[in-house]
VOVEX-381888 format. One line per field, with one value per residue (C-alpha): residue number from 1; x, y, z. Coordinates in Angstrom, 3 decimals. Layout:
BEGIN
pos	c(NUM_...);
u	c(X_...);
v	c(Y_...);
w	c(Z_...);
This chain:
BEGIN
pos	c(1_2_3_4_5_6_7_8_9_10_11_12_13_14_15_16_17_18_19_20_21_22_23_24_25_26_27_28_29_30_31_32_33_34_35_36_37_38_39_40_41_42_43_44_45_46_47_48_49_50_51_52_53_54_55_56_57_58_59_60_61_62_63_64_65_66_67_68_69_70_71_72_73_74_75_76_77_78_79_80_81_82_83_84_85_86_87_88_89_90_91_92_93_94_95_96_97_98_99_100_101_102_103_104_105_106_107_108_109_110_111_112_113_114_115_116_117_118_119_120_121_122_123_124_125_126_127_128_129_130_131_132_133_134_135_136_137_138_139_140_141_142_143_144_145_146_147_148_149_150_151_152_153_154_155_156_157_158_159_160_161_162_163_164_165_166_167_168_169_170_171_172_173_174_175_176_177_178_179_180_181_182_183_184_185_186_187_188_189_190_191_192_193_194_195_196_197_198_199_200_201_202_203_204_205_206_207_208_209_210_211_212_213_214_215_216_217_218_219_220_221_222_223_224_225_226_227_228_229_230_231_232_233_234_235_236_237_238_239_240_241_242_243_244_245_246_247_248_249_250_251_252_253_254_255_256_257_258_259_260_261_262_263_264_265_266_267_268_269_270_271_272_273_274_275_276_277_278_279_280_281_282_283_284_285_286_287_288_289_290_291_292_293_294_295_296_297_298_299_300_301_302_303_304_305_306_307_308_309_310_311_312_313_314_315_316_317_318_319_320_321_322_323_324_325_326_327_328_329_330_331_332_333_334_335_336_337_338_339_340_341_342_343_344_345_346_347_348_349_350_351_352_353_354_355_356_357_358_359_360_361_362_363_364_365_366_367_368_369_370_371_372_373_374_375_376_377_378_379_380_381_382_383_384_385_386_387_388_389);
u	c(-8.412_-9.344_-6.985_-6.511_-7.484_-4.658_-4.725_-6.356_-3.440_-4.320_-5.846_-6.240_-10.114_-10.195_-8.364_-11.089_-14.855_-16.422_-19.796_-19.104_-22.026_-21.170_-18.779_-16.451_-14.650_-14.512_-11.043_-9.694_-12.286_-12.338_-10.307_-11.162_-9.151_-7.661_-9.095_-5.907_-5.629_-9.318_-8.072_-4.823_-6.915_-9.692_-7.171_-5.898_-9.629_-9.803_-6.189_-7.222_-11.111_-9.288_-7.194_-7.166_-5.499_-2.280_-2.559_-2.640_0.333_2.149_4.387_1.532_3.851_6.724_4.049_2.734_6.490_7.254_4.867_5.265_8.965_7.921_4.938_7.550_10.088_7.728_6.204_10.233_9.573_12.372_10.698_12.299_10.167_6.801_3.702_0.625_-2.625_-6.115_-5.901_-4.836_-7.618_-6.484_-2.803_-3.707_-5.225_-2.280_-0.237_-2.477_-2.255_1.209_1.901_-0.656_-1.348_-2.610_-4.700_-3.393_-1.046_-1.861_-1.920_-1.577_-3.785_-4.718_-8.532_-7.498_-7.847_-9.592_-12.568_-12.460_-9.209_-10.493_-12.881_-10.049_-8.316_-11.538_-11.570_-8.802_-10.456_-13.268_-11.675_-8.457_-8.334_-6.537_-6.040_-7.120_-4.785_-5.953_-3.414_-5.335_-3.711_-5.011_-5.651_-2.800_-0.267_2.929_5.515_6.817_3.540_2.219_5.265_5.202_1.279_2.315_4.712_3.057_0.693_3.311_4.262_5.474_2.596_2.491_3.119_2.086_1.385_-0.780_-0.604_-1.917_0.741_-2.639_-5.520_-8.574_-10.854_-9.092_-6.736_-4.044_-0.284_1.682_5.253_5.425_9.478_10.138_7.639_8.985_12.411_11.506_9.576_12.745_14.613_11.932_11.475_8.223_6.641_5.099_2.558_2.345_-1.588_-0.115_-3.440_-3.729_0.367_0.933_0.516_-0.070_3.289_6.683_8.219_6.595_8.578_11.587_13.871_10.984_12.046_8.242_8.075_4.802_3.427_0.440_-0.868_-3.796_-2.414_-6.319_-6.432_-3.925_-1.493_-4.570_-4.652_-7.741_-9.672_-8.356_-4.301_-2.458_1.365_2.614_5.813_7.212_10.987_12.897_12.196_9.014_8.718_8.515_6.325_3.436_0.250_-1.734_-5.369_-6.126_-3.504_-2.975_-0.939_2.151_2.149_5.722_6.769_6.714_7.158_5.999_4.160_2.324_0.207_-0.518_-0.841_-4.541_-6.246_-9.100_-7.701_-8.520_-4.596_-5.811_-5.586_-1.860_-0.876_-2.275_-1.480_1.728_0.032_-1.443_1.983_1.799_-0.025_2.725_4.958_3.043_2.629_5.408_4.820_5.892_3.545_0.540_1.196_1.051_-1.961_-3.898_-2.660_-3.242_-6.915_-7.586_-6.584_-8.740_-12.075_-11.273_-10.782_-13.964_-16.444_-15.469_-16.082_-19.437_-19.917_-18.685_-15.907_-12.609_-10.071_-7.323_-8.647_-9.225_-7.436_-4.152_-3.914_0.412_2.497_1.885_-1.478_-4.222_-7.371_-9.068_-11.482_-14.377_-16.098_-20.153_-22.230_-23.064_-26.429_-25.950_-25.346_-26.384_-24.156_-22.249_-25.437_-26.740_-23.658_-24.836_-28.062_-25.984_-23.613_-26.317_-28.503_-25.855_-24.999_-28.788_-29.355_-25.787_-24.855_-21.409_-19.595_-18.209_-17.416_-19.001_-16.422_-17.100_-14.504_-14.880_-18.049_-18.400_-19.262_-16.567_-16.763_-13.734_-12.964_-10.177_-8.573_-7.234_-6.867_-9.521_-11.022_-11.542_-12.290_-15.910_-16.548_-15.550_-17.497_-20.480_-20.730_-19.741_-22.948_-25.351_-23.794_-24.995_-28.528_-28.832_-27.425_-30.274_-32.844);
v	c(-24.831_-24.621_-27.282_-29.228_-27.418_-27.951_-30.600_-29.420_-29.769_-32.084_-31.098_-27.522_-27.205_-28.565_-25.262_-23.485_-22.466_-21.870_-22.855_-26.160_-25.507_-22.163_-21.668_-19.037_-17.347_-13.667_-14.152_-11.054_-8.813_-10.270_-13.224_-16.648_-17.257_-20.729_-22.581_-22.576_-18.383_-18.455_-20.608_-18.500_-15.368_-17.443_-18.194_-14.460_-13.303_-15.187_-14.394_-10.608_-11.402_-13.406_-10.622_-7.482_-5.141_-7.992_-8.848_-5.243_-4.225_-7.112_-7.653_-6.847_-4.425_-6.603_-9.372_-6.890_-5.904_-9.517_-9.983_-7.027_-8.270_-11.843_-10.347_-7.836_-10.140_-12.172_-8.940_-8.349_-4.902_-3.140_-4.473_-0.708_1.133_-1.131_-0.859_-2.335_-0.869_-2.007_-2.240_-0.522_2.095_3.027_3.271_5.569_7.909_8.089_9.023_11.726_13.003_13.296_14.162_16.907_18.660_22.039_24.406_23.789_20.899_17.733_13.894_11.558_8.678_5.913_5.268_1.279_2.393_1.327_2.661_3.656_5.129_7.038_8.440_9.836_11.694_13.189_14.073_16.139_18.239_18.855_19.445_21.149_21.909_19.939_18.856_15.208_13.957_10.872_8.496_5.966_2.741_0.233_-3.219_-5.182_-2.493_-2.780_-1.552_0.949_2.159_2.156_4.048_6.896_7.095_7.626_9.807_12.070_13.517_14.407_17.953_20.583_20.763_16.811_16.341_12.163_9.701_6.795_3.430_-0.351_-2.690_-5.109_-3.096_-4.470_-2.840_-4.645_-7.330_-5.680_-5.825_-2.538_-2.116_-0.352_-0.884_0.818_3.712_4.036_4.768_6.499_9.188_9.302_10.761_13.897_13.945_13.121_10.360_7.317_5.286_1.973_0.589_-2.849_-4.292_-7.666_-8.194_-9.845_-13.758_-13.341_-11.761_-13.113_-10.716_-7.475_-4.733_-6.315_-3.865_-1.486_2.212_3.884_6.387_4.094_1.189_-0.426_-4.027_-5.925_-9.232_-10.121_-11.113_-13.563_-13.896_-15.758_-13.740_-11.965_-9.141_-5.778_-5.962_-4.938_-3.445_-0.015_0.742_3.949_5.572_6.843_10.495_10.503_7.759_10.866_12.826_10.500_11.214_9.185_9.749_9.004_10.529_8.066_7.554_6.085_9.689_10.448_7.298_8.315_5.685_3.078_2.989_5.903_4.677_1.143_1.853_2.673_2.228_0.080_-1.831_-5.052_-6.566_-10.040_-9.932_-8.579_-11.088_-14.017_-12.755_-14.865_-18.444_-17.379_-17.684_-21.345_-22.320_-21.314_-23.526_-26.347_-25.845_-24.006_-20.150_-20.851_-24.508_-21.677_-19.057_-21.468_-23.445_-20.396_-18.861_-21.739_-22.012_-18.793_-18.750_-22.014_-20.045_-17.569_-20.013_-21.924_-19.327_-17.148_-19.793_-20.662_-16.875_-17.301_-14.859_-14.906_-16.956_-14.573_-11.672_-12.342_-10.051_-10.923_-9.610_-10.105_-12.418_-14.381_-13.014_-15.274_-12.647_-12.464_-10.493_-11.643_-8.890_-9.373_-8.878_-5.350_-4.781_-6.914_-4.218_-0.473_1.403_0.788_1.012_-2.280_-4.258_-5.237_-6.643_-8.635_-10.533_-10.876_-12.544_-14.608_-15.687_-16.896_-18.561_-19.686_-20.879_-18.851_-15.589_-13.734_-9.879_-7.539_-4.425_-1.707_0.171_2.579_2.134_-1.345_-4.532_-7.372_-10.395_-10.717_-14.392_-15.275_-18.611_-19.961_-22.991_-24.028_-23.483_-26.815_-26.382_-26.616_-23.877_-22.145_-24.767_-23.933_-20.339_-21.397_-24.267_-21.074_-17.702_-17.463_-18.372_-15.718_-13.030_-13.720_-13.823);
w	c(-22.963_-19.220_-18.144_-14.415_-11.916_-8.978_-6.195_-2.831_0.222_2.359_5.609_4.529_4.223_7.786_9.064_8.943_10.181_7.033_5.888_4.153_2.040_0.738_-2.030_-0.491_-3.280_-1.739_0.705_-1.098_1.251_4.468_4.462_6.967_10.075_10.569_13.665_15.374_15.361_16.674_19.665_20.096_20.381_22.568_24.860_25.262_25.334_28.596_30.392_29.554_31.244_34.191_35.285_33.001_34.937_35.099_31.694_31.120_32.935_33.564_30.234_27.584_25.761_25.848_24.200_21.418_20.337_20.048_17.800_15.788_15.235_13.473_11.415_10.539_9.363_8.063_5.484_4.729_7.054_9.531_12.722_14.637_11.691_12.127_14.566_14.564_13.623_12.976_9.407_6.555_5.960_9.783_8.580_5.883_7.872_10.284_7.250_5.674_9.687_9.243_5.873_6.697_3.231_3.148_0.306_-2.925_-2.602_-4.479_-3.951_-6.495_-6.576_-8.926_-10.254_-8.963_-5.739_-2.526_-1.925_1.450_0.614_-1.953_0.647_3.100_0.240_-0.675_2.892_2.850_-0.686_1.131_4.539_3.306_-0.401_-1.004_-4.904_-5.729_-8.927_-10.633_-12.860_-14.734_-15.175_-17.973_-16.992_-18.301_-18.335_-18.578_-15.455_-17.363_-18.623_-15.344_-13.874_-16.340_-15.530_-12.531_-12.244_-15.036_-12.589_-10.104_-9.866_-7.498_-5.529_-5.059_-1.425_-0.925_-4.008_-2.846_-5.232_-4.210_-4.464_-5.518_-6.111_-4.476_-7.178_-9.749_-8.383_-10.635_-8.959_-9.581_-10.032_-6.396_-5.952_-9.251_-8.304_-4.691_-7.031_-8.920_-6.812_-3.670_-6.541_-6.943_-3.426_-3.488_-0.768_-1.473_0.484_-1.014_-0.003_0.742_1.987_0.079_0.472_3.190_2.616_-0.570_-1.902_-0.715_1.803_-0.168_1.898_0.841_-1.455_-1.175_-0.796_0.236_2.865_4.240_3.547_5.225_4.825_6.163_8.239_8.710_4.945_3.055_6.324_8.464_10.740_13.164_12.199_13.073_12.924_10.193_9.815_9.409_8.042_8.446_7.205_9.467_8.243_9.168_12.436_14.750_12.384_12.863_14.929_16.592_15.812_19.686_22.111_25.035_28.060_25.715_23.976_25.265_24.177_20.347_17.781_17.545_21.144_20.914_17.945_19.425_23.052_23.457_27.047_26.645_22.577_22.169_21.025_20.878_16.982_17.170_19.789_17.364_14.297_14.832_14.938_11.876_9.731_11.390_8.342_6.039_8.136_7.740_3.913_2.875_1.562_-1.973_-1.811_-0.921_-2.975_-6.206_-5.284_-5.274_-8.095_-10.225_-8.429_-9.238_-12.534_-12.992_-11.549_-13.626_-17.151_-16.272_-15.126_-18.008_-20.391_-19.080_-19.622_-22.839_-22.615_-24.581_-22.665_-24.422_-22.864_-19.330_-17.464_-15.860_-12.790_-12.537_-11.008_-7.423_-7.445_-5.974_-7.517_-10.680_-12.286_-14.986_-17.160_-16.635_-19.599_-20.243_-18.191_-15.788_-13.234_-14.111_-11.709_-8.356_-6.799_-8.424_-7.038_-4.003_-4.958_-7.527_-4.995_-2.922_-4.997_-5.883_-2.481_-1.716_-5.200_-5.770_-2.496_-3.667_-2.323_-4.756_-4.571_-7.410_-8.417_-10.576_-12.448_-14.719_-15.481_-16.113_-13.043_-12.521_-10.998_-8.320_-7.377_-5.027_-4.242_-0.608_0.532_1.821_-1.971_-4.512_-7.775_-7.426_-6.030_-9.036_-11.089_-9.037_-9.830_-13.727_-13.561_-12.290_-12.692_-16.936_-15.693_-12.910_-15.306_-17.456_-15.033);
């Protein structure tokens, strides 16, 4: 049984710039910023075009720490072990810098991984030689089956394990504090790819033992593209390098990787008046409307698909993603997934995102709220008649 789908808050669908006549049910990749953030970031846009050598150099540090210390507090992070970076592909690469693995050593990965992240590790095989460990991880598994997965390919040679605390492949949440646990008692570091937690998970550093962890503020927090947060232990804080060295290269952490000439830190200096929104709603008020909205798209799409309800996947707790199987030929390969959302986007009206994962195509929906329920009825009306045709 589908069931009610949950009641839209009032005023929220007026936050935002979006395309009233799209259904946009893809927040998961880019996310939407609230009207309010575009303003904020307007408004700095012009002090910095006014004047930009006194907005450079009159207080503009000061500014950027200030707001590194609320979206700190706000992820649950240790605002003196935090700094800003573009986002968290950019984060990851400033680890791998640091951790710096050489010819032979080994880094564990997931196959729920991010793509892009995927690509940096493979960097360092080609690059390096280094070795590339994968742990699969069944959707639906348990914590403690995806702990020992885990920790099953670590070995004496693993010098950095990399696991999503919500995988944007799958929308699966992994038991990251448990992992973080269990590897500081091998010795082994951790970077937990934290990109969807912010916004969407309540204070997700909180309790959490990692070495790094890197999470996209552009996404579920509502704030502009390009600023995320990088947490960093205090082992390895002055063992980080910048990928561009800079006047602030003295400085060491966190200045030296956020102090860049000619950066554009409108994002970080709004990414503040973002968490606004959870003011005026109330995190916890958020969080549930879109996990029950999402797990409404999910119930009526995959019915119109004629799915079994009972086997949807459950992505875990607080999370506001879901994934639908597509009927087997529906997409070939990866290549074939692109063509897929985009024909859904010019026949549907709808914006979707199209995964594939071991060797089968998903639909991934996500739910905001700006989102009603028919969106999600939208893409269940036309979705089963696009597949076919």
């Amino acid at each position: 049984m589908i069931g009610d789908p949950p009641a839209p808050l009032d005023g929220a669908r007026e936050l935002f710039a979006l395309d009233p006549a799209v259904a946009h049910v893809n927040h998961g990749s880019f996310g939407a910023v609230p009207l309010p953030v575009r303003e904020a970031r307007q408004r700095l846009i012009d002090e910095h075009d006014a004047n930009p050598t006194r907005f450079v150099t009159s207080g503009l540090w000061q500014r950027v720490a200030a707001a590194r210390e609320v979206t700190a507090v706000f992820c649950g992070a240790d605002p003196a072990g935090a700094a800003f970076v573009a986002n968290a592909t950019t984060g990851t690469a400033m680890v791998l810098a640091a951790v710096a693995p050489g010819a032979g050593d080994e880094i564990v990965v997931t196959d729920h991984g991010y793509h892009a992240v995927e690509l940096a590790v493979d960097e360092q095989r080609r690059r390096h030689g280094v070795r590339v460990v994968t742990a699969p991880v069944e959707l639906g598994a348990s914590e403690a089956d995806t702990v020992a997965a885990v920790l099953d390919r670590v070995g004496p040679r693993t010098r950095l394990v990399i696991v999503d605390q919500v995988s944007s492949a799958t929308a699966q949440r992994h038991p990251v504090h448990k992992i973080a646990a269990a590897l500081r008692e091998r010795g082994v570091p951790l970077l937990v790819d934290g990109a969807h937690a912010p916004g969407m998970l309540d204070r997700p550093l909180a309790g959490l033992d990692a070495d790094f962890w890197v999470g996209n503020l552009h996404k579920w927090a509502y704030a502009p593209p390009g600023s995320a947060l990088l947490q960093v232990a205090p082992a390895w804080r002055e063992r980080m390098v910048p990928l561009v060295v800079s006047h602030s290269q003295p400085d060491g952490f966190p200045l030296f990787l956020e102090q860049q000439g000619t950066l554009d830190h409108s994002p970080w200096l709004a990414a503040p008046v973002g968490l606004d929104v959870f003011g005026r709603y109330g995190f916890d008020t958020i969080q549930r409307h879109n996990v029950a909205l999402a797990a409404y798209g999910q119930r009526v799409i995959g019915e119109a698909l004629g799915l079994d309800p009972d086997a949807l996947p459950d992505p875990g707790p607080e999370v506001p993603m879901r994934l639908l199987p597509l009927p087997p030929g529906a997409v070939r390969d990866i290549t074939e997934t692109a063509a897929l959302r985009t024909r859904i986007s010019v026949e549907l009206g709808a914006e979707p995102n199209v995964m594939w994962w071991r060797d089968r195509a998903f639909l991934r929906i996500s739910a905001q709220i700006y989102n009603t329920a028919a969106d999600y009825e939208r893409l269940a009306a036309g979705l089963p008649g696009l597949l076919r045709g």
